[in-house]
C-alpha positions in Angstrom: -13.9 -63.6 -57.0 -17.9 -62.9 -57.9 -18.2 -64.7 -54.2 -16.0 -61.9 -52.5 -17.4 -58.6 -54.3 -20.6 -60.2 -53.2 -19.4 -60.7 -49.9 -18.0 -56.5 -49.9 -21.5 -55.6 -51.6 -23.4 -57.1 -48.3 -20.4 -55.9 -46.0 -21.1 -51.7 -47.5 -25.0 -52.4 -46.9 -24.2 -54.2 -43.2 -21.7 -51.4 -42.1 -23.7 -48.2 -43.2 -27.2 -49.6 -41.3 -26.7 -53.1 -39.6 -28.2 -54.7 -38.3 -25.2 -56.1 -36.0 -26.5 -59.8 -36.1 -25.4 -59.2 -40.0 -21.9 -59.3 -39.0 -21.9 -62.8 -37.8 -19.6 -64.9 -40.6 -19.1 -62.0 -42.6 -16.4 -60.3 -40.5 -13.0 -62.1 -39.0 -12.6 -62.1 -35.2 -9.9 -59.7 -36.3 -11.0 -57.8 -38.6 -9.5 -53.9 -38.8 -11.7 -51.1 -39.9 -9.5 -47.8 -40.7 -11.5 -44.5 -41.6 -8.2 -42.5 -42.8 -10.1 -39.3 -43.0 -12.5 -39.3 -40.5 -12.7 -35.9 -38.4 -12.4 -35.3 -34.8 -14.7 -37.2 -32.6 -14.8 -39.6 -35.3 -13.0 -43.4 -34.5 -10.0 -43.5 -37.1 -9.4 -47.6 -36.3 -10.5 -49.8 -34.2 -9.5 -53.6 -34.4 -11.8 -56.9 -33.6 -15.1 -58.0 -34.5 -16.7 -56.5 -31.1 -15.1 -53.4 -31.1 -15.7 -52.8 -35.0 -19.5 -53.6 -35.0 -19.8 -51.5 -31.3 -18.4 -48.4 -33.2 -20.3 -48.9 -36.4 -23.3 -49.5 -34.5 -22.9 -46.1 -33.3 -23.3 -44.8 -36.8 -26.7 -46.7 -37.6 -28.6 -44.9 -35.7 -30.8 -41.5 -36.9 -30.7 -42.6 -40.4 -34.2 -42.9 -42.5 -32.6 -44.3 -45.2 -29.2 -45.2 -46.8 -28.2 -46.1 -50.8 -25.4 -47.0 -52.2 -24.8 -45.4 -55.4 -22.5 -46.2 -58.5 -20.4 -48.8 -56.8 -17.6 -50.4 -58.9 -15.5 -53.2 -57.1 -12.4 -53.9 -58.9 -10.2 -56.7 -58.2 -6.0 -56.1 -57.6 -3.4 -58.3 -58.2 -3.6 -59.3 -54.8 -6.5 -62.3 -54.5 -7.6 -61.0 -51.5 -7.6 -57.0 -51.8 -10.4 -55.0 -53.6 -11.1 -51.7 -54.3 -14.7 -50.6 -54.5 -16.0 -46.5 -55.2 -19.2 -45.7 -54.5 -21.3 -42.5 -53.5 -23.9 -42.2 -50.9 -27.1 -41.0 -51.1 -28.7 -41.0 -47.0 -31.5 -39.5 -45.5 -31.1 -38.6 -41.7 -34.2 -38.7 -39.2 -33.8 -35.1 -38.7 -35.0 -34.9 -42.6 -31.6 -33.8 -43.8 -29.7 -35.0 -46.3 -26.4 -36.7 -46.2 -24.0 -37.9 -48.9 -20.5 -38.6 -49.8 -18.3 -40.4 -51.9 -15.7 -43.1 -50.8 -12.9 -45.2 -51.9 -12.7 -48.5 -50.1 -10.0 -51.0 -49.8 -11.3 -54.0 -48.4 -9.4 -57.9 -47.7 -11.2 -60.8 -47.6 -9.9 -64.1 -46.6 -11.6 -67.4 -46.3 -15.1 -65.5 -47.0 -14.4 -63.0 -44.4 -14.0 -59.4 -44.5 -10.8 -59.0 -42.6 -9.4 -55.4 -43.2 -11.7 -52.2 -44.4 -10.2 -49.1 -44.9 -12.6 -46.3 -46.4 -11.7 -43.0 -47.3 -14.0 -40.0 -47.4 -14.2 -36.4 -47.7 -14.3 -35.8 -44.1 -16.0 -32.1 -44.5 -19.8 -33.2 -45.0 -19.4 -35.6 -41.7 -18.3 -32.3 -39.6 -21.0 -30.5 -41.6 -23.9 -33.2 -40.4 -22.2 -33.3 -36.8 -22.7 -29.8 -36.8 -26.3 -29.5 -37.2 
């Protein structure tokens, strides 16, 4: 278990700034990354490694900085499901500030991340795409 909330520690850095060589043997050929909230113009799901890391790559860009703040990953009764909450705390080239708070539900199997759902309040994403 310590192996996979290491695994979904390095998957939340690797998804919110890359780089995408990061993803090799950390994501399944599979793998299904839902964003339940995410506003218009915003990817809701995509599914396979390619198409995951191509829109997340996306997302990397025009960011000076990104933290992870307060993350707790608890374990379920399902082996392969966690649940991780976390706030961010980001700093975007244009000097602005970003942050947010999430609720994640991430699978692993065979020391893969396989399925990554993460909910978010979707209103300070419109109010960065905005500016």
């Amino acid at each position: 278990m310590t192996d996979a909330k290491e695994l979904i520690r390095e998957w939340m850095q690797i998804t919110a700034i890359g780089p995408a060589e990061a993803w090799v043997g950390k994501a399944s050929d599979d793998v299904v990354i839902r964003l339940p909230y995410a506003p218009p113009g915003v990817t809701a799901e995509v599914r396979g490694f390619e198409a995951a890391r191509d829109m997340l790559s996306h997302h990397w860009a025009g960011k000076q900085r990104f933290d992870w703040l307060d993350v707790v990953i608890l374990a379920t009764e399902d082996p392969e499901l966690f649940v991780t909450t976390a706030r961010s705390d980001v700093l975007m080239d244009s000097g602005a500030p970003y942050g947010n708070d999430y609720v994640m539900i991430t699978r692993v199997r065979n020391g893969q991340v396989v399925e990554h759902a993460e909910y978010f309040n979707p209103l300070p994403v419109l109010e960065m795409l905005a500016r």
